[in-house]
N, C-alpha and C positions, 0 to 999 in steps of 0.2 A: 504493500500500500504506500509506496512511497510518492509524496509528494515536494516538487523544489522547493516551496516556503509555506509554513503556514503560522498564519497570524491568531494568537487566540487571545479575544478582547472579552474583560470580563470585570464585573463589580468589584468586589473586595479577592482579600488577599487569602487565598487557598480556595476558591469557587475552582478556579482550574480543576484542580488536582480532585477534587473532593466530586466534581460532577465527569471531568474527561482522563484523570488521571491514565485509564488503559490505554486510551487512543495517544495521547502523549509518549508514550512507552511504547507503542508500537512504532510511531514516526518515529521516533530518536532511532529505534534499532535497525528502520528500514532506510536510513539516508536523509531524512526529510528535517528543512532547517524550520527549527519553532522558534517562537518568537512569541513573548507575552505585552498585553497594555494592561496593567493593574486603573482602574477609572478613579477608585478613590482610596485614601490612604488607610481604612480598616479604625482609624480613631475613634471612633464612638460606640464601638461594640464589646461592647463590656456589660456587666451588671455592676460591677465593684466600684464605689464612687470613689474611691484611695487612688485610681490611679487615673494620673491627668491627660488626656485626646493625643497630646504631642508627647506624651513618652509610648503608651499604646502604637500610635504609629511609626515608631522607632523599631518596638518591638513586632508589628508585622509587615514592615518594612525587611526585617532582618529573618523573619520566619520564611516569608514568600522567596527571597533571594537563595533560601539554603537550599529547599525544596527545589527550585528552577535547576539549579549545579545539582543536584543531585539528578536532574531527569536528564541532562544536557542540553537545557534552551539558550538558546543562543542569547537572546536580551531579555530582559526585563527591563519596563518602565514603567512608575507609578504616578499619573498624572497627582497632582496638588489639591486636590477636591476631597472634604470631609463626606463622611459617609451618610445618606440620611437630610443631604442637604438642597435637597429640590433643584440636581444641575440642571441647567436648562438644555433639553436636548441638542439646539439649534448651536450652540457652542460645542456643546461635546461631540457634535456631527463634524464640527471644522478641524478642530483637534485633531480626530480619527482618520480625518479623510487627509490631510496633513501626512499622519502618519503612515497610511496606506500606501499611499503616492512615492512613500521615500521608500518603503520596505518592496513595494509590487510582488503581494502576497497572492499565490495561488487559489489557496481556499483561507476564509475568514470561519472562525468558531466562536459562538455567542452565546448568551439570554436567549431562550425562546419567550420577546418581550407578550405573547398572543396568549400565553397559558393562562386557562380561565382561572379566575383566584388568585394570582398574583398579585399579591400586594406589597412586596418591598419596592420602595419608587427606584432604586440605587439599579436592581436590576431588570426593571422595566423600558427605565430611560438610556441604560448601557443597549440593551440590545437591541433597543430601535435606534438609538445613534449609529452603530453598530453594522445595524442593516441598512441603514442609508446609504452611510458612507461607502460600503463595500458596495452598492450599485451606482453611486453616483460619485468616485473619483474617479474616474475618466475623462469626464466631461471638463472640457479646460473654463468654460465660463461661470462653475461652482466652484465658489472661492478660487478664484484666476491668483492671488499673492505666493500658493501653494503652488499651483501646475508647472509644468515642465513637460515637453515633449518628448514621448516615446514613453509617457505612462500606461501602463498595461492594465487590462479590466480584471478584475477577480473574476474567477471563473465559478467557484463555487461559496455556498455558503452551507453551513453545519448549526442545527439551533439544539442546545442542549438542552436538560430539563424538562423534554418537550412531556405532552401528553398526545402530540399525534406525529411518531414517527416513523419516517419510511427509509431508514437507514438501520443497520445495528453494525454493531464493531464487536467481533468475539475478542473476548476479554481475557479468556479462559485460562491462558499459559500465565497473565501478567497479573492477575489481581490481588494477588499474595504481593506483587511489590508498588501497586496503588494502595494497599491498606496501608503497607510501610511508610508511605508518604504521610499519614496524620501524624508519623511523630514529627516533622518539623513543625506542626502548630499547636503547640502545646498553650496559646491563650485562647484559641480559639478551642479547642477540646475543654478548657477550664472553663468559660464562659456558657458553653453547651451544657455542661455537668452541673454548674449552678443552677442553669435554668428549670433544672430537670431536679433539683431539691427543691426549690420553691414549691413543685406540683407532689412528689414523692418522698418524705425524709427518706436518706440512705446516708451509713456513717462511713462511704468509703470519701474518696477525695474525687475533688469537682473533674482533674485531670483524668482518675479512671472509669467516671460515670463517661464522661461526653468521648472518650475515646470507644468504650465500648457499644456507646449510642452511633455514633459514625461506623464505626465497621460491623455493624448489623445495619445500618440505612447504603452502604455499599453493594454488604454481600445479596441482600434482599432487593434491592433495586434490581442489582446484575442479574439477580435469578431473575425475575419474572421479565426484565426485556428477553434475557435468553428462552424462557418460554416458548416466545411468540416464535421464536426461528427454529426452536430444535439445538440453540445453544448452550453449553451449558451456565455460562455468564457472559452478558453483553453491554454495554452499553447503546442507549437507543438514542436517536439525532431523527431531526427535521432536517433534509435536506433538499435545497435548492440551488438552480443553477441561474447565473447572474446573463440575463438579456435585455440590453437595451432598456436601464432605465426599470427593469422590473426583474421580480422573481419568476421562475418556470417549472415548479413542479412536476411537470410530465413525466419526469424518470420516476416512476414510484421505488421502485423496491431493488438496492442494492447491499449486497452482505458481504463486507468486505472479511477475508479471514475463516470462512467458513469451510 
């Protein structure tokens, strides 16, 4: 499955890993250069009011970068935007497309911002900036201060999260080393764990509740996309191919890995 670049744009710091981490792991080992945009800096995702937005963002500032070296992505960049903070799509569409234009990524990987019941605004407005930008930097007279000729169109786009997908990625060999990935986020596994005593007392520690809540929201995920194909664990994508200004769904069903 290898592909020359791909660009994976995404909310907060560890949504990568936590929702594509297999597919990440497969590209690295197939040749294919990855490339991350973190949209906001993870500061306000906490329960604990002892610790201050700008040291929190130091610390998943420093979790998301260890993670990245450990899969082999090539960059990380964390745009400057607090979490939670009503970016406006239309700016972080210019940003993106910005960034697009410089990298001229093959396939783009997102928010699926369409899933019904999403409500965190961080990745609603990531994955429609997201999907803008990956159909419309081509075009030299959106945002012209960016363009440059001989920008190339993304060809594909990948929505993760989805709840109606027509792609699946076998997972099956890798997934034992995507669970390995939640230890680089260890405030994020503590912040999970907390939340999860608020609802249930348990006397172990916040780190090994919300670890063990993530790698059963993995392993249980992976199962039932794998279901649907005869997989044993997969991960599932909306996917779309970029024409003219629009999406094309028409390829319905490809199983990469199977």
């Amino acid at each position: 499955m290898h592909h020359s670049l791909v660009f994976f744009i995404f909310a907060h710091p560890d949504d990568a890993e936590i929702c594509c981490g297999g597919l990440i792991v497969k590209l690295v080992k197939d040749g294919s250069e990855v490339h991350y945009l973190c949209c906001t800096d993870g500061s306000r995702g906490t329960f604990n009011p002892d610790i201050s937005p700008k040291h929190l963002a130091v610390i998943r500032d420093s979790e998301l970068k260890s993670a990245a070296k450990d899969l082999g992505v090539k960059t990380v960049e964390i745009l400057p935007h607090c979490d939670c903070d009503e970016i406006q799509e239309y700016f972080l569409r210019k940003e993106i497309i910005a960034r697009i234009r410089r990298l001229q990524p093959e396939i783009v990987v997102t928010h699926d911002a369409w899933k019904p019941y999403l409500v965190h605004p961080d990745h609603i407005v990531t994955g429609l900036a997201a999907c803008r930008a990956a159909v419309f930097s081509p075009f030299p007279h959106i945002y012209p201060d960016t363009f440059s000729p001989g920008v190339n169109s993304v060809r594909e786009v990948f929505l993760f999260d989805t709840d109606l997908p027509n792609m699946f990625i076998d997972i099956s060999e890798v997934i034992e080393r995507k669970i390995h990935l939640l230890s680089h986020f260890p405030s994020q596994m503590e912040q999970a764990g907390a939340q999860q005593k608020m609802i249930r007392p348990d006397n172990r520690s916040n780190y090994d509740i919300g670890r063990e809540m993530y790698e059963d929201i993995i392993r249980r995920t992976s199962t039932q996309a794998g279901v649907i194909t005869g997989i044993r664990h997969a991960e599932a994508y909306r996917r779309f191919l970029v024409r003219n200004g629009h999406f094309d769904a028409r390829e319905q069903e490809r199983i990469p890995g199977k």
